[in-house]
N, C-alpha and C positions, 0 to 999 in steps of 0.2 A: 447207410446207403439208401438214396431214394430208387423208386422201380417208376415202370411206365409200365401202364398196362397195356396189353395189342388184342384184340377184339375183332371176331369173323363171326358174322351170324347166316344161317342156313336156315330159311324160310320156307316152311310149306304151307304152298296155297290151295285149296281144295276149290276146283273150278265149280262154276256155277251150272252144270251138265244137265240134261235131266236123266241119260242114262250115265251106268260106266265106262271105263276107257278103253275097254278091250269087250263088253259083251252089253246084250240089251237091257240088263237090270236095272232097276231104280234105285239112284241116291240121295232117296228123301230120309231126311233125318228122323228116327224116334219110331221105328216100325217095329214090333215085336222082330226079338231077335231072328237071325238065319231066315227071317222071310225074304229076303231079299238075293237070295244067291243062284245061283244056276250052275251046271258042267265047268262052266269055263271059269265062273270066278272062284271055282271050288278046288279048282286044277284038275277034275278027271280028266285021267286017261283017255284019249282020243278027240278031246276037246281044244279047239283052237282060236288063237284071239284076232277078233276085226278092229282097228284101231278106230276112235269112232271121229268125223273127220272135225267137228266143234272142238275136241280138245286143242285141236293144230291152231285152230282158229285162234282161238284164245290164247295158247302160247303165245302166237305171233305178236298176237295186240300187247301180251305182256312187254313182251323183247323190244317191240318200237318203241316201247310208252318210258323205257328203261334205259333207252337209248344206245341198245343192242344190235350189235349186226345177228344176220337170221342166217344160221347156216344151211347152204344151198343142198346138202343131204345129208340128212344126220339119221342115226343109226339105234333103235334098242338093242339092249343088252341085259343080260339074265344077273340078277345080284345077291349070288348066292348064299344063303344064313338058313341055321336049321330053329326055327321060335314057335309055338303053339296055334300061335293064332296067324302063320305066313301058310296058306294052306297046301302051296305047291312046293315048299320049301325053297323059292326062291322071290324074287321080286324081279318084275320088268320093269325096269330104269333106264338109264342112259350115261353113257361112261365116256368114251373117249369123243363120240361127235353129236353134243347135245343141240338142242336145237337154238339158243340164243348165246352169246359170247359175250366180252367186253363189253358193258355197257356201264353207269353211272347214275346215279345220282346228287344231285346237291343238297345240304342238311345244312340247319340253324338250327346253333343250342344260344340261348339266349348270352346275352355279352360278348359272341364269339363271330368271328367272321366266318361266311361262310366258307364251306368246306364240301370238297368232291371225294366221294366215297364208289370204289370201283367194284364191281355186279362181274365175278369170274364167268360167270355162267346162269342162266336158268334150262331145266330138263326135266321134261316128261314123266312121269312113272305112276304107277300105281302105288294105292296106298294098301297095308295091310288089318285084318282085322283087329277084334279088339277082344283082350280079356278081361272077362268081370269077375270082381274075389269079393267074397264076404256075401254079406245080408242084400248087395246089391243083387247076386247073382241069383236069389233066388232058391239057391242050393245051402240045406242043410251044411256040407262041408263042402270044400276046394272049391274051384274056379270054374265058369263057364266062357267058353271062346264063341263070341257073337260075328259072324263073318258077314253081315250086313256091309260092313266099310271096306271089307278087299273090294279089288279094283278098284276102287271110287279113283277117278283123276287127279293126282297134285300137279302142283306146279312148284320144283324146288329150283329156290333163288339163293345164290352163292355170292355171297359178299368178298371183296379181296378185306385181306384183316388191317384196315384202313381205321378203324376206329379205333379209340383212346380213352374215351368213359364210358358209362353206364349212362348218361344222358345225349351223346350222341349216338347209341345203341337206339335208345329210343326216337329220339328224331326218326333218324333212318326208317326202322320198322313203322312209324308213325306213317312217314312220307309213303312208303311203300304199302301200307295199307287203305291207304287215302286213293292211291291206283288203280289197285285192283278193283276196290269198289265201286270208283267213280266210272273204271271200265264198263261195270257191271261180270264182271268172269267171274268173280268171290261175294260172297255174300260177307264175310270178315267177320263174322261170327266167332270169337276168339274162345266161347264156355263152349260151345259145341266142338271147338278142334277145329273150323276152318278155318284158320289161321295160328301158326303156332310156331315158333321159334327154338333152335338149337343154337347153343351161345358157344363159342369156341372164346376159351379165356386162358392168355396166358401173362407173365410177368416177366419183364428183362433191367436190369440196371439202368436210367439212363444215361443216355447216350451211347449204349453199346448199339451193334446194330444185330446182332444175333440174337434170334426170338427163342423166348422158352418155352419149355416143355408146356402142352396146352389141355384144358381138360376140357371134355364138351359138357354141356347142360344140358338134357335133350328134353323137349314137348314143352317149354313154356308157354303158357296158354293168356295173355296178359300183361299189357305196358308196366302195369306197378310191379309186377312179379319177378318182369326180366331185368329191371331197376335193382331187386334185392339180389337177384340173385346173384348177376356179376358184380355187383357190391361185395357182399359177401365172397364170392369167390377171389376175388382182386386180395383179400383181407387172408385168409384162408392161405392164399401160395407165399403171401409176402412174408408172414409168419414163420412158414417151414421154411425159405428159403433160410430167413432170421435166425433162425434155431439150428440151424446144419443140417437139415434136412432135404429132400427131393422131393419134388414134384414128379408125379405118376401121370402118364399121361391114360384116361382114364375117361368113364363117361358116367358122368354125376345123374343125379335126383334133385331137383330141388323142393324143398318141404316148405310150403307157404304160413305152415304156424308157425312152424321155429325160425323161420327165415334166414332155413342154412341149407348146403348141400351134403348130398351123402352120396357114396361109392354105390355103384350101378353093375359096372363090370370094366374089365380092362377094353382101354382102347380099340378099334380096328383098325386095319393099314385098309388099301384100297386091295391089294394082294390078297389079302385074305379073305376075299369077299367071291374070289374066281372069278371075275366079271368074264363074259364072254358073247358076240352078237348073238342077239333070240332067232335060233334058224327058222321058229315057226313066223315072224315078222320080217316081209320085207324093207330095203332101207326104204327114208320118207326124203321126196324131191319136193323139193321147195322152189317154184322157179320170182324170179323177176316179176312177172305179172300178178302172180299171188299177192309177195309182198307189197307191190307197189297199191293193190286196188283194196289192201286192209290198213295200210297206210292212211291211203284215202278215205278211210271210211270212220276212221278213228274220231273221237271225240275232242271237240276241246278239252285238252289237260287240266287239271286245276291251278299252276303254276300259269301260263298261258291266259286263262280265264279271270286269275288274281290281279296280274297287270292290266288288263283290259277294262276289269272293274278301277281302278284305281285313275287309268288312265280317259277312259269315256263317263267316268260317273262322280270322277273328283273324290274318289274315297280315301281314306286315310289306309295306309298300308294293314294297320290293324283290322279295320272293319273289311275289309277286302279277305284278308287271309280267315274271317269269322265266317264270312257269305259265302266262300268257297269250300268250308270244311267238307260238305260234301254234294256231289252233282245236285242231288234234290235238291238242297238249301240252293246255290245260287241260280236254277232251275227258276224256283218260289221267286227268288229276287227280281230276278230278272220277269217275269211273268208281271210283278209288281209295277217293277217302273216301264213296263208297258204301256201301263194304266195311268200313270202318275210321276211327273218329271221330277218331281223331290224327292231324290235319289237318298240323299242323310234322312231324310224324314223316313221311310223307308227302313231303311238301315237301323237307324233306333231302333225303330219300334218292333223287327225282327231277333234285332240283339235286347232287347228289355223283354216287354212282353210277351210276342211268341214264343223265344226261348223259355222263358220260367215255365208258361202254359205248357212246352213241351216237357218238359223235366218231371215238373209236378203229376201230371198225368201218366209217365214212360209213354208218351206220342211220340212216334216219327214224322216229320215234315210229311213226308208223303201222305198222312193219315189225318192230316192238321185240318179241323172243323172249321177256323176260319182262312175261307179261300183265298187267294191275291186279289178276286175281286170286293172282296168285304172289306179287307183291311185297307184297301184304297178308296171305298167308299166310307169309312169312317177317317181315315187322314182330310178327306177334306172338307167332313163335317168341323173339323180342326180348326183349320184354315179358311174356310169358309166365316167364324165365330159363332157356329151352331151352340159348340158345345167348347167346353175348357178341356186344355189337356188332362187335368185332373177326372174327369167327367165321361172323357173318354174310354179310362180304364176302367171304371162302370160297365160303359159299355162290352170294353169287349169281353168281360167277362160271362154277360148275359149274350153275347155274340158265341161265346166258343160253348155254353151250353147249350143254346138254343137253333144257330144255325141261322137267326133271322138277320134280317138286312139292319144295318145303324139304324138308321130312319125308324125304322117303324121301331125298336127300340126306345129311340129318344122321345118320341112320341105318347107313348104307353104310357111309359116313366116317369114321364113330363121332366124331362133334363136335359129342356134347351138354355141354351146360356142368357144370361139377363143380362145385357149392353145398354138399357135404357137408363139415361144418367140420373136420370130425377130417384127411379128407384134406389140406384147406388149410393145416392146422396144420404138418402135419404138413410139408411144404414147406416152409413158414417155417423154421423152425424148425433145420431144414436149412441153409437159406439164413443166417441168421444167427449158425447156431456158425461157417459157413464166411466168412463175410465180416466177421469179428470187431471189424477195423478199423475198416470205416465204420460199425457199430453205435455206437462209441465217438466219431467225429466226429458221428452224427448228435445220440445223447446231448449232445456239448458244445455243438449248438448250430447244425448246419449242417442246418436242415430239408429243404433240397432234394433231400437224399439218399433225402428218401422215393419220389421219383418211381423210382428207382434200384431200391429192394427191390421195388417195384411192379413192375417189366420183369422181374426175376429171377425173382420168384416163377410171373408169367406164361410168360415163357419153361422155365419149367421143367415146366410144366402143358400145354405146347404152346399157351398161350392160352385153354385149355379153365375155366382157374379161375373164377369167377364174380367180376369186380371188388366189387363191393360188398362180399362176403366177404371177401375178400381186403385191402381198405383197411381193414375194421374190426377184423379179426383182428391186421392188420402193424400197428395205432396202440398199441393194447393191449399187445404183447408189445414195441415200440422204447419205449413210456413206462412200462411197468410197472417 
């Protein structure tokens, strides 16, 4: 019997706030534990919460961007669980009138047509603290519960179980992290927890249309992680079913060394959570005008911003969808071809060399030593035949250490390009009393050896030769 997998992932996004969502505390990551907390996010008694109004902000921008209708008043609700580190025993969420509804997105898994993937909901809440166990915690024995992260604002995104593999899981969450950040709401920080995934996975015959019993994977923190994980879970139900077994509907662990899941605790319903509206929060009205003037205010998309590059700058759909991985990057691009109408030129040189420089170093674009305007002022040392393309990446190397302009680099260095024929000849020329031999195989017929006089003559020039010169001079004198 073959199975089809059915696949719903629940997304929490940790907003980009500077306070909480219900009181004034700060939610900067890595502060000595419990410094961060107050009455409210503590749950005492007679403390009450102010919704803080940037979180609305930011949902909303989430819901447009998602292509969500905004519901005109939606409603907190208390979600009731008794755990260590939830400190009022409850959590304020949002249950039955969240603030964004049907919405969508479109995914590409590579060989596959695209595909629209349906967003039940995104809704409000807060998040709860966090337990540390072991040697982390500082403590001789058991656990400490750090409430620095209660309240902190999420934003959970509810996918309909529209997906099929564990690669259009990723897309999705891909596409959807690409949003948030490009918003600016989420910093996407996925090792710290601001961004993190609950995988709803279950298994049914195909072709039936009745879904099976599903287990969740809750807090993956990680594209490759969430890859194994419903990997393995897909593997895991298909087995038991194999074997006469049942699938428990159930909420796993995933273990990144062994790259399997383990039982967590039995499933919840939505019932047994007692949702009920927070009588200390009244409801939130959302009018028309709101929506329409955050509408307005929204960013180019990066889907939106990919065709535009593709389409005003002649890119290839590839280099397009590279420049826009995120707001910075096609920010930097575009700032570039400001400067400079060689859009592919440009474009190389951001996909070759700044990339690697970025990598190599862990730089963020934002942080990148060489500006849009250096990198354009060395393109057209390029183009100008200042310098060889070879010559160039000299340069920018002494560019992204040093900060200084090309010019005065190539200057210093003395690695301006050598276009003067008589010099190149003069090389040559050299180069071919001395390599006598292969003049006479390339004569009889072995063309490949041109690439060969090419290196020689460059390497003899230290690079500095102008290739163009240099190919048209070496054709003339091997066929003359």
């Amino acid at each position: 019997m073959r199975f089809q997998p059915v696949i719903g992932l629940e997304v929490h996004v940790q907003l980009k706030t500077a306070s909480k969502i219900f009181c004034g505390c700060s939610t900067a990551f890595g502060s000595e534990p419990n410094s961060q907390t107050c009455p409210v996010c503590l749950g005492l008694p007679g403390a009450l919460p102010v919704l803080n109004k940037q979180v609305v902000e930011f949902a909303i921008q989430a819901g447009l961007a998602t292509n969500c209708s905004i519901t005109p008043r939606s409603v907190f609700a208390r979600k009731n669980y008794f755990y260590p580190d939830l400190p009022k025993g409850y959590q304020i969420s949002q249950f039955e009138d969240p603030i964004c509804q049907h919405g969508w997105l479109d995914i590409q898994v590579e060989g596959q047509e695209s595909k629209r993937i349906g967003i039940t909901r995104i809704h409000m809440e807060e998040d709860a603290g966090k337990l540390v166990h072991g040697d982390v915690s500082g403590l001789e024995e058991g656990s400490g519960v750090d409430l620095n992260r209660a309240c902190t604002p999420l934003l959970e995104v509810v996918s309909e179980p529209d997906l099929r593999s564990s690669d259009e899981a990723v897309s999705y969450l891909k596409q959807l992290h690409q949003i948030v950040t490009w918003l600016g709401i989420c910093d996407g920080n996925m090792e710290e927890g601001s961004f993190r995934c609950d995988a709803n996975v279950s298994v049914m015959p195909v072709g039936s249309e009745t879904l099976g019993t599903r287990a969740e994977i809750k807090n993956v923190n990680s594209f490759k992680f969430v890859k194994q994980a419903i990997e393995y879970e897909i593997r895991r139900q298909i087995e038991l079913i194999e074997d006469g077994a049942t699938v428990v509907q159930e909420t796993r662990l995933f273990d990144p060394t062994s790259g399997t899941t383990r039982s967590m605790r039995s499933k919840e319903e939505a019932h047994d959570y007692r949702y009920f509206p927070d009588p200390d929060l009244v409801p939130l009205v959302i009018d028309d005008a709101w929506v329409q003037r955050t509408r307005d205010e929204l960013p180019e998309l990066p889907e939106q911003r990919m065709q535009r590059f593709m389409t005003e700058w002649d890119l290839s759909a590839y280099d397009a969808e590279v420049l826009t991985a995120s707001r910075s990057l096609a920010e930097y691009f575009e700032a570039c071809v400001a400067l400079h109408v060689n859009a592919k030129a440009v474009s190389n040189w951001m996909m070759g060399e700044i990339t690697r420089a970025l990598n190599d170093s862990g730089t963020s674009i934002d942080c990148c030593p060489v500006t849009p305007r250096l990198l354009v002022e060395l393109l057209k040392l390029i183009e100008g035949g200042t310098i060889s393309g070879k010559i160039a990446k000299t340069v920018f190397e002494a560019m992204w250490q040093s900060g200084k302009e090309p010019a005065t680099i190539v200057q210093e260095q003395g690695l301006v390009q050598v276009s003067d024929s008589g010099a190149i000849e003069a090389i040559i020329d050299e180069i071919l009393t001395r390599e006598a031999g292969q003049v006479a195989e390339f004569r009889s017929g072995k063309d490949k050896l041109f690439g060969f006089f090419v290196g020689q003559v460059m390497k003899a020039s230290k690079g500095k030769a102008n290739p163009a010169v240099v190919n048209e001079l070496l054709l003339s004198k091997l066929k003359g």
